[in-house]
C-alpha positions as CSV (number, residue, x, y, z in Angstrom):
1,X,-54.5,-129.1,-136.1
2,X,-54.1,-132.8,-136.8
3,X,-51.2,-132.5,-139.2
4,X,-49.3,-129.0,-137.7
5,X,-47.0,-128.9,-135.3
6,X,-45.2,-126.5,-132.7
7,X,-41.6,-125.9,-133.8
8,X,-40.1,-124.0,-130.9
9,X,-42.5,-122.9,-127.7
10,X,-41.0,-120.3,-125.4
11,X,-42.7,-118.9,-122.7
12,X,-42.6,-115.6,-120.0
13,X,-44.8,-115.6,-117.1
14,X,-45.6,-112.3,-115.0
15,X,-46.4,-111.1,-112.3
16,X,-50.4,-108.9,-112.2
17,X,-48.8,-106.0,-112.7
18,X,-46.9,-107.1,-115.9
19,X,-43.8,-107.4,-114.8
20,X,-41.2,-110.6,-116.1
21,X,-40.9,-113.1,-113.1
22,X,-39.6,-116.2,-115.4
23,X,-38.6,-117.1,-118.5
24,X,-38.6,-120.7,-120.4
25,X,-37.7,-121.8,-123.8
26,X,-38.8,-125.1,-125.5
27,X,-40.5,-126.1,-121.6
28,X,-41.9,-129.7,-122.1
29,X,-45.6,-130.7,-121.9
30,X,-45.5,-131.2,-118.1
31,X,-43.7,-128.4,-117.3
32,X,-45.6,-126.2,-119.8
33,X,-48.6,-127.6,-117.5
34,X,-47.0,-126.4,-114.2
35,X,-46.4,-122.8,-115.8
36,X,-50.1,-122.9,-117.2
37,X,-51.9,-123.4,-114.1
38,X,-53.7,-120.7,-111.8
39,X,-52.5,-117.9,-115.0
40,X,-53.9,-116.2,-117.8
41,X,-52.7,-117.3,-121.1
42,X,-51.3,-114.4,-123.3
43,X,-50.2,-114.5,-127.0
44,X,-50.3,-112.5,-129.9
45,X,-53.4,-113.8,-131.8
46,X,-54.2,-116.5,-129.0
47,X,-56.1,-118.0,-129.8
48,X,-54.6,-119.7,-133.0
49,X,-51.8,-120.4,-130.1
50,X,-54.1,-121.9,-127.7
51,X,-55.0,-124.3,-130.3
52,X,-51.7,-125.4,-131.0
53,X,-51.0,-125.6,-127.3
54,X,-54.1,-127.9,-126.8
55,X,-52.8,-130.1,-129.7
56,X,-49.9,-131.0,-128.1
57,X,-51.3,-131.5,-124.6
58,X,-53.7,-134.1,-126.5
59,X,-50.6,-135.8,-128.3
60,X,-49.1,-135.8,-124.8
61,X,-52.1,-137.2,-123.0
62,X,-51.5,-134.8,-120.2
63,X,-54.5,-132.6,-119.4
64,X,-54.1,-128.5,-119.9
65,X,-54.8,-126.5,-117.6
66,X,-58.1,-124.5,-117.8
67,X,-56.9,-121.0,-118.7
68,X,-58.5,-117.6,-119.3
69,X,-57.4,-116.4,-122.6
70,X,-55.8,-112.8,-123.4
71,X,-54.9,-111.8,-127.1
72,X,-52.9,-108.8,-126.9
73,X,-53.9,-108.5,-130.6
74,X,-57.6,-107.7,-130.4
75,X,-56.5,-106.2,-126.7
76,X,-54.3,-103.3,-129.3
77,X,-57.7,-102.5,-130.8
78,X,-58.3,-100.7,-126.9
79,X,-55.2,-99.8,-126.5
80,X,-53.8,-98.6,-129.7
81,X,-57.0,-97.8,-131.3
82,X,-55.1,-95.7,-134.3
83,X,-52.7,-98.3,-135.5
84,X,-53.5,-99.4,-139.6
85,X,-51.3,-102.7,-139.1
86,X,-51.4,-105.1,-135.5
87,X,-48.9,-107.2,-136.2
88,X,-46.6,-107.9,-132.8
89,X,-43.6,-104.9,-134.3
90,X,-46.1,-102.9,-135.1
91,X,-48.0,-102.6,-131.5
92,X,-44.8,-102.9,-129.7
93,X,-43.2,-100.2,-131.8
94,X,-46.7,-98.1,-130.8
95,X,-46.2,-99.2,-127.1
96,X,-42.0,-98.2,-126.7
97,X,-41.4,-102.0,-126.4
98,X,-38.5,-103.5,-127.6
99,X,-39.1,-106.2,-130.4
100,X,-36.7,-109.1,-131.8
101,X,-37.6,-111.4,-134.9
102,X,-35.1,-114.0,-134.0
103,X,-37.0,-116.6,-132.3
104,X,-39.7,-117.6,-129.8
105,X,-38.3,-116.5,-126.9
106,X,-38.1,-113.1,-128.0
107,X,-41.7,-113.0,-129.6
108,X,-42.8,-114.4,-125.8
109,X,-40.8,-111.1,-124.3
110,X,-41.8,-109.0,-126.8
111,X,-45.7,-110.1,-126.1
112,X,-45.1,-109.8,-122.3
113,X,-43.6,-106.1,-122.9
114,X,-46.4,-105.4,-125.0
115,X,-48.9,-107.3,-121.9
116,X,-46.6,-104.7,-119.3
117,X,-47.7,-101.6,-121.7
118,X,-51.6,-102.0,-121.7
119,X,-51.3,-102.7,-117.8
120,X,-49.0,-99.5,-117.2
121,X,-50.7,-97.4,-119.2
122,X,-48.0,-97.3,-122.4
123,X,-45.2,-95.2,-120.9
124,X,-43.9,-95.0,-124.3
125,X,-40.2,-95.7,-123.6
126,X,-37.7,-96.2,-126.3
127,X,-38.2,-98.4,-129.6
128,X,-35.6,-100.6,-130.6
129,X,-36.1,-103.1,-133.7
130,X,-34.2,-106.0,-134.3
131,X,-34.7,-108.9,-137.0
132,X,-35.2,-109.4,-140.5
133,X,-37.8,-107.5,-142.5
134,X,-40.6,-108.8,-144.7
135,X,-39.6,-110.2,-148.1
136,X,-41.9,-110.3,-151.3
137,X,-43.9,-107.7,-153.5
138,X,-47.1,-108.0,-151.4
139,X,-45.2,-108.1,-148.2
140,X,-44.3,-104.2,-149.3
141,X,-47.9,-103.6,-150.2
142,X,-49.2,-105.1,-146.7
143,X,-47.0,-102.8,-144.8
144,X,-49.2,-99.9,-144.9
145,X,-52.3,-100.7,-145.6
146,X,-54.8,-100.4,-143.1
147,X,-56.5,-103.3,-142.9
148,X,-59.7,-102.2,-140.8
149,X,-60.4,-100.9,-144.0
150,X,-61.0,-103.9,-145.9
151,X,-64.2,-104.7,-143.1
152,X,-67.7,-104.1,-143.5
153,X,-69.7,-102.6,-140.4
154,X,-71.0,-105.8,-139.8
155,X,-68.2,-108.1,-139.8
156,X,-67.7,-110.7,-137.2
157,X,-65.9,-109.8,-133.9
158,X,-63.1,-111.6,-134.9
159,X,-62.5,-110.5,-138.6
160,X,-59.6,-107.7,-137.5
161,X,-57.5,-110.9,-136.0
162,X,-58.1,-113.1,-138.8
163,X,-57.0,-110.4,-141.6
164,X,-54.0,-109.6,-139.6
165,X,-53.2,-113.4,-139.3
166,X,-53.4,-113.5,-142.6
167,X,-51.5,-110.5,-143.9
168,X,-48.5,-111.9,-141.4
169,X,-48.6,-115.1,-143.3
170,X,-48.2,-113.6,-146.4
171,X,-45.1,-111.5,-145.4
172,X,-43.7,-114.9,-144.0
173,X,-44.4,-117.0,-147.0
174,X,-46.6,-119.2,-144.9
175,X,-50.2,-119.0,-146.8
176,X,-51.8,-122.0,-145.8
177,X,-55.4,-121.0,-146.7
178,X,-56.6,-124.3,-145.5
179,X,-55.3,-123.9,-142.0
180,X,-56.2,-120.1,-141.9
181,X,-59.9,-121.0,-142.8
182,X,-59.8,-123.6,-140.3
183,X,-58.7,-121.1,-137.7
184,X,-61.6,-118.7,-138.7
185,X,-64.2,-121.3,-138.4
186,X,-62.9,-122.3,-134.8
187,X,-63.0,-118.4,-133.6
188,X,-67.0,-118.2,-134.9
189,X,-66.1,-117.0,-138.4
190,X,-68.7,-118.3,-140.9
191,X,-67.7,-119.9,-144.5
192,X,-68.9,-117.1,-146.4
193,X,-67.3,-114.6,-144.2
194,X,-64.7,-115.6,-144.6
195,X,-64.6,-115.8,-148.8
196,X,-65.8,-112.2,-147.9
197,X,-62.9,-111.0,-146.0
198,X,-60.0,-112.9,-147.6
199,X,-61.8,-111.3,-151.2
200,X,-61.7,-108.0,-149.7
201,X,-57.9,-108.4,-148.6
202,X,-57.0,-109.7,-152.4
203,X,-58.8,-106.4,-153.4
204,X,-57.5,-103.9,-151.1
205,X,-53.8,-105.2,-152.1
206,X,-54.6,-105.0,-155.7
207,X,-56.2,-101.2,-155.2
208,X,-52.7,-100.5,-152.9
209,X,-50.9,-101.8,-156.2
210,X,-52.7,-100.1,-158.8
211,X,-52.4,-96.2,-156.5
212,X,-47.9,-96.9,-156.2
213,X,-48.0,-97.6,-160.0
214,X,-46.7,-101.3,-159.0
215,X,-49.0,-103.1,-161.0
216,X,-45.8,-105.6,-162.7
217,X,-45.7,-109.3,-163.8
218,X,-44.7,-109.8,-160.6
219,X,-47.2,-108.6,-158.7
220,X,-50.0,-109.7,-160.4
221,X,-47.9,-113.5,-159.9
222,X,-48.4,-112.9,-156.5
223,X,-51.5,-111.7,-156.2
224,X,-53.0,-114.6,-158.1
225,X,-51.0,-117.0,-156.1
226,X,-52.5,-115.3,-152.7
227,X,-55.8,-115.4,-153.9
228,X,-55.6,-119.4,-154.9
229,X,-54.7,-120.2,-151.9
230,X,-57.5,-117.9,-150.0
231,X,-60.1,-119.6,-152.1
232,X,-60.2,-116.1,-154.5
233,X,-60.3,-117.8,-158.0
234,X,-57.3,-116.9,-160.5
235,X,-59.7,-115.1,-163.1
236,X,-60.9,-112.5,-160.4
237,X,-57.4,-111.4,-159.5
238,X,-57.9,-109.7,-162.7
239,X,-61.4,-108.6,-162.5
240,X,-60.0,-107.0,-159.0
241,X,-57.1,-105.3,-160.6
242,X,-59.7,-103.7,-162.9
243,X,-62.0,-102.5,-160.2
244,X,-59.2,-101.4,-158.6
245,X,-57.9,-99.3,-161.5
246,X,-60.9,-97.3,-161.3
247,X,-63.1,-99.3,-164.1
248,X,-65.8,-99.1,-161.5
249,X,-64.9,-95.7,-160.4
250,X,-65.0,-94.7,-164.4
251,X,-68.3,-96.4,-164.4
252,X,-70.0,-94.4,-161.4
253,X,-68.3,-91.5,-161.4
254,X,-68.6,-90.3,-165.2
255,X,-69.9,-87.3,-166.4
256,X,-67.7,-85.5,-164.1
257,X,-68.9,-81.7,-163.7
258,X,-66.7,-78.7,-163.9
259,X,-66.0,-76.6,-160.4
260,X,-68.7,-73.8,-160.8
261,X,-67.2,-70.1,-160.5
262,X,-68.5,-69.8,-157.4
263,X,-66.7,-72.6,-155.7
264,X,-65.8,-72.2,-152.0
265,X,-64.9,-75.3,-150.7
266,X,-61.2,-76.2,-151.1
267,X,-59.7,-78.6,-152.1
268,X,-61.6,-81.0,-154.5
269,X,-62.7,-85.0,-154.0
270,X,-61.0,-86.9,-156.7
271,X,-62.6,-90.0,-158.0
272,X,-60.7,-92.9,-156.3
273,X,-59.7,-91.2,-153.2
274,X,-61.2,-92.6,-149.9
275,X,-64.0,-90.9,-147.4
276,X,-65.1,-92.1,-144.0
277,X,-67.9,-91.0,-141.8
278,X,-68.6,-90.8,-137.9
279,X,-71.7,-90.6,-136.0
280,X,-74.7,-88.8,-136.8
281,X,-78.4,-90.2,-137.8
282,X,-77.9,-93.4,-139.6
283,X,-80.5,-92.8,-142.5
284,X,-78.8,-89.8,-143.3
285,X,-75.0,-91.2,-142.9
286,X,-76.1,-94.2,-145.4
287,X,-77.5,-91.8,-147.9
288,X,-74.1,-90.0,-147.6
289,X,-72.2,-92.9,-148.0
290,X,-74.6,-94.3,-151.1
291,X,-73.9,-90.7,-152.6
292,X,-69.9,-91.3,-152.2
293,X,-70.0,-94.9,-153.8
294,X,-72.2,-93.1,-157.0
295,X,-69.6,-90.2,-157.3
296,X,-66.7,-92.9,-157.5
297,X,-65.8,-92.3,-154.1
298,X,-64.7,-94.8,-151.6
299,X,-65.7,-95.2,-148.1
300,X,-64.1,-97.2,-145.6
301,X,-64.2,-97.8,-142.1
302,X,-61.2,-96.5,-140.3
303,X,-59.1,-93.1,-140.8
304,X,-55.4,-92.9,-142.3
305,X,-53.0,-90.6,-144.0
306,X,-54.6,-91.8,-146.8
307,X,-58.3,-90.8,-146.1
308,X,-58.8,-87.7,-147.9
309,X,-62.0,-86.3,-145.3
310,X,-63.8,-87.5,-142.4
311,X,-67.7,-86.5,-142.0
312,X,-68.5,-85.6,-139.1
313,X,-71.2,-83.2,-137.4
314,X,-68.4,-81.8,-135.0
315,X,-65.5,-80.4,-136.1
316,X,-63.5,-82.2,-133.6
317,X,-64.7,-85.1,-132.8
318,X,-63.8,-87.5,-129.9
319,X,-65.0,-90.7,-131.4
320,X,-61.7,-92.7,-132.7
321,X,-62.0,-91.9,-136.2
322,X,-62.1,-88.0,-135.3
323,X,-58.4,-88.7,-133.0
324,X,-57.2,-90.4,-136.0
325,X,-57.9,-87.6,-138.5
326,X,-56.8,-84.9,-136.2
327,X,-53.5,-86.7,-136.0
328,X,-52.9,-87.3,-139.6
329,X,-54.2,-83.9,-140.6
330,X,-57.1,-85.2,-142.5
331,X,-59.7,-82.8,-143.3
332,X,-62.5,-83.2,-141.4
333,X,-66.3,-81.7,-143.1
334,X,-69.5,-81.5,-142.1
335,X,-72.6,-83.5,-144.0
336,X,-73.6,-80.4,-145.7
337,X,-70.2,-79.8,-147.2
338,X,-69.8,-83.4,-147.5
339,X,-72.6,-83.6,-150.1
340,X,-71.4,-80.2,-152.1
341,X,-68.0,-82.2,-152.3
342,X,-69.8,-85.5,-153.4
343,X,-72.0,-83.6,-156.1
344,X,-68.7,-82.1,-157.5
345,X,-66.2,-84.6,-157.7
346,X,-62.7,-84.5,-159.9
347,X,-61.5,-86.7,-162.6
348,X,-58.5,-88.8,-160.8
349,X,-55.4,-86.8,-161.2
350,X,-51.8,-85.6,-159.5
351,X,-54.0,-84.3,-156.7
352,X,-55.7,-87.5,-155.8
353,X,-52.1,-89.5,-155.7
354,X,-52.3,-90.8,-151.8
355,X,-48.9,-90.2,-150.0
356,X,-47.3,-93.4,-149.3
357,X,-44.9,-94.4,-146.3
358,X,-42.2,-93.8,-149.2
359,X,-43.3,-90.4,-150.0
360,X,-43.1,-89.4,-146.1
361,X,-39.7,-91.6,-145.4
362,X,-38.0,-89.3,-148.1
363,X,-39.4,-86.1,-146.6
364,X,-38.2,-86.9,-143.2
365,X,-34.7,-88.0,-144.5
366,X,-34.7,-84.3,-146.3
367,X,-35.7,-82.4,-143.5
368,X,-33.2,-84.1,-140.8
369,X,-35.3,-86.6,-139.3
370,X,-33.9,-90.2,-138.4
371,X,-36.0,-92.8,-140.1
372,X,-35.1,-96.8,-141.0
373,X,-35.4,-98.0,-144.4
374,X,-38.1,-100.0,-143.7
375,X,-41.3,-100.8,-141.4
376,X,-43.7,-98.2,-139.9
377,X,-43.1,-94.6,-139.2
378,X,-43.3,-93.1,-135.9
379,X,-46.2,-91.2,-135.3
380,X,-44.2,-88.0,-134.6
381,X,-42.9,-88.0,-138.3
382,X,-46.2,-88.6,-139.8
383,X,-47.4,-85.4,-138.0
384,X,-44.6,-83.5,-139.3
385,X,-45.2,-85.0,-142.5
386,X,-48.2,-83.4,-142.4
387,X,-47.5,-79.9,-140.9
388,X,-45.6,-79.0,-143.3
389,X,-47.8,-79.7,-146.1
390,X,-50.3,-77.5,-144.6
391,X,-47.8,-75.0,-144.2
């Protein structure tokens, strides 16, 4: 923080129950200090914020205020368990609260709405959107992509803030990988963590890619110019796009098998399409999931429209993954089945082609629905999306 700044500060203070009592834009160090003390200090990923804050009360030679620290971020995790994106439209679209782009002041009343929400209860009133959208060919890729899915089981507490900090600096044209890395060290994110995570963001954009068919000159510009700067050297960008093709997949997954005659479980795996798993005995779950990586499957850790089943040992389960697939209609097997699916998994073909945000904005605009050009879906489409289909 020795060279970056604060641009514009705004700031909204409530009342306990979350309701707006003041507002202030661009307050100065002393009066910032005044609004500071005896409250909790809330921001959208606050903890970068409290940093900045800090700064400038050090520049100032004033001392800050000793707050407690609320990140309405990491607080969505509670909150808005099924959300793929966290960014501050996407949780205030989840939460009914209205969102502007056109300034701090509006980011502060859109984070105090979003504050109101979790402390009401989310009432879910109306969503209104205001503001410019994203710009750039990853920006489009990032819009969808769940980004809990790039995690392993053990990352750090702090990995789904960091990825999401990161993915909004990409939509902005802001990658500063030196600053972001600085970020994750101060919030207890270790070196090679984070080379881990920012790889496995580079990657899961480059497999988003390769599944749309978007795999242009310009992407792969991109893509090489967001891995530089995350410390993701030049020549992997390729190596990822390969993986991501389905090299790998080709690799562990040959020698597919026909269906036998007999065949009585649906619809077909397809190599390259994703699988996650919830509860039950954790020798038995890894063997599962070691059996799904072979077969050319992959697993991840959270449940979308694009997860093609959930294993479970209940047919509806209550943990957050089972909510997620019972609202996006994704099947949902038991182990047993699992591994008859996992022994007889597909070739990649028109079946296995994920339904993108695209693919569901143009259904809903055919059947009547009323649906923005751009940015997230409301969850009531999705599940028409996906009634019908089933129909």
């Amino acid at each position: 923080m020795d060279h970056d700044r604060i641009t514009e500060m705004a700031v909204v203070t409530t009342d306990p129950s979350g309701r707006v009592e003041r507002e202030s834009a661009s307050p100065g160090i002393g009066e910032l200090a005044g609004l500071l003390a005896g409250r909790t200090f809330a921001a959208h990923h606050a903890a970068l914020g409290l940093r900045f804050v800090a700064a400038e009360f050090g520049r100032g030679h004033v001392p800050m205020p000793a707050v407690p620290v609320l990140c309405t971020c990491e607080a969505s995790r509670i909150h808005l368990p099924d959300l793929a994106r966290r960014r501050l439209r996407d949780c205030c679209a989840a939460a009914g609260v209205e969102w502007s782009a056109d300034g701090a002041l509006d980011e502060a009343r859109a984070t105090a709405g979003l504050l109101g929400a979790y402390l009401s209860g989310l009432p879910g009133t109306s969503v209104h959107e205001h503001g410019p959208a994203a710009c750039g060919v990853l920006a489009a890729l990032l819009d969808d992509l769940p980004l809990a899915d790039t995690l392993t089981g053990d990352a750090p507490a702090a990995a789904g803030s960091y990825l999401e900090l990161v993915a909004v600096s990409i939509e902005k044209g802001r990658l500063v990988g030196s600053a972001l890395a600085e970020h994750g060290r101060a919030v207890g994110i270790g070196r090679d963590e984070l080379d881990d995570l920012n790889r496995g963001l580079v990657l899961a954009m480059a497999r988003t890619a390769v599944a749309g068919g978007a795999v242009a000159e310009a992407v792969r510009d991109e893509l090489v110019a967001a891995g530089s700067a995350l410390g993701v050297p030049a020549g992997a960008v390729q190596a990822i796009l390969a993986e991501a093709g389905g090299e790998l997949i080709e690799t562990f997954g040959g020698g597919f098998r026909p269906l036998p005659p007999d065949w009585g479980y649906g619809e077909p795996l397809r190599a390259g399409q994703s699988v996650a798993f919830t509860g039950g005995e954790p020798y038995r779950r890894s063997r599962l999931e070691l059996a799904a990586q072979l077969a050319g499957l992959r697993v991840v850790n959270s449940v979308s429209a694009h997860t093609a089943v959930l294993v479970s040992g209940h047919p509806r389960p209550r943990s957050p993954k089972g909510v997620a697939a019972q609202r996006a209609g994704t099947r949902i097997v038991t182990p047993k089945v699992f591994e008859r699916l996992a022994a007889c998994v597909q070739p990649a073909g028109p079946a296995a082609k994920a339904v993108t945000a695209a693919t569901v904005r143009a259904w809903a605009r055919a059947n009547g629905h009323l649906v923005g050009p751009r940015g997230r879906l409301p969850q009531h489409v999705h599940d028409a999306f996906h009634a019908a289909q089933r129909r």
